[in-house]
C-alpha positions in Angstrom: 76.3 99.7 169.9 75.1 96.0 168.7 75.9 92.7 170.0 78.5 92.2 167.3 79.8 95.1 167.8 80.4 94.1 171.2 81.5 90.9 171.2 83.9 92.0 168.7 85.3 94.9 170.7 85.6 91.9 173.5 87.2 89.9 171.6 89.9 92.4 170.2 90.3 92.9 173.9 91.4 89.4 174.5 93.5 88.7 172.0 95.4 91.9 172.3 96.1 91.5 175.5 97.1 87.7 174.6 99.9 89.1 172.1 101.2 91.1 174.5 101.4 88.1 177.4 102.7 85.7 174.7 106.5 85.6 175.1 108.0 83.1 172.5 108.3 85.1 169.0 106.8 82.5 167.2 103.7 82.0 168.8 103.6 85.5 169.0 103.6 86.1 165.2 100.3 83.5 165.0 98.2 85.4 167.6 99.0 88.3 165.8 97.8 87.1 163.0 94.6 86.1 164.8 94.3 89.6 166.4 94.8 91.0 162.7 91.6 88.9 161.4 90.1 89.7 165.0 90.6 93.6 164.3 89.1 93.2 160.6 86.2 91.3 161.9 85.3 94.8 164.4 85.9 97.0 161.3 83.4 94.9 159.7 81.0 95.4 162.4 81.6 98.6 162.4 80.7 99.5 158.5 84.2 100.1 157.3 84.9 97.6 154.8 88.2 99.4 153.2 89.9 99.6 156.6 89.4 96.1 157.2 90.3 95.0 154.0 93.5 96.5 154.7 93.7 95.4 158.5 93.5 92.1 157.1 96.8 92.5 154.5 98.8 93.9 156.7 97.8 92.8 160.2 96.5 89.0 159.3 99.6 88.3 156.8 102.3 90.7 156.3 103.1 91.3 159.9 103.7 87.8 161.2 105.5 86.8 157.7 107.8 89.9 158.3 108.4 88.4 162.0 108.8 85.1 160.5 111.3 86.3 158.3 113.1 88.2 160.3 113.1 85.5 162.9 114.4 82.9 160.1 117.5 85.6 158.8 118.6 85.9 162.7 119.0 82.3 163.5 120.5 81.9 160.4 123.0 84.8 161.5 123.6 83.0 164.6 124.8 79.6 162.8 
């Protein structure tokens, strides 16, 4: 294991376990989106290109927009 491998794995660490402390939903949905591009950056390091390619779709920008959305149609529910 390299450096950047790692530091990566450390990282991913981190910011996992700050999605799960996070409690307000929309601060949530950003530091998953962080977490996503955190996750990529170890599939980088890790020579698999397609699998980050995809982490980074789903896990950097559909993911929080789906919370986002879903979070926008409640509150507009509750009005």
């Amino acid at each position: 294991m390299t450096a950047l491998q790692a530091t990566c794995l450390i990282v991913v660490a981190v910011l996992g376990a700050l999605v799960v402390a996070t409690r307000d939903p929309l601060r949530q949905a950003a530091v998953a989106g962080i977490f996503g591009l955190a996750l990529a950056a170890l599939f980088l390091s890790v020579q698999a290109p397609d699998v980050a390619l995809s982490e980074m779709t789903v896990g950097t920008i559909v993911i929080p927009v789906l919370v986002l959305l879903a979070m926008a149609k409640i509150r507009e529910h509750d009005e």
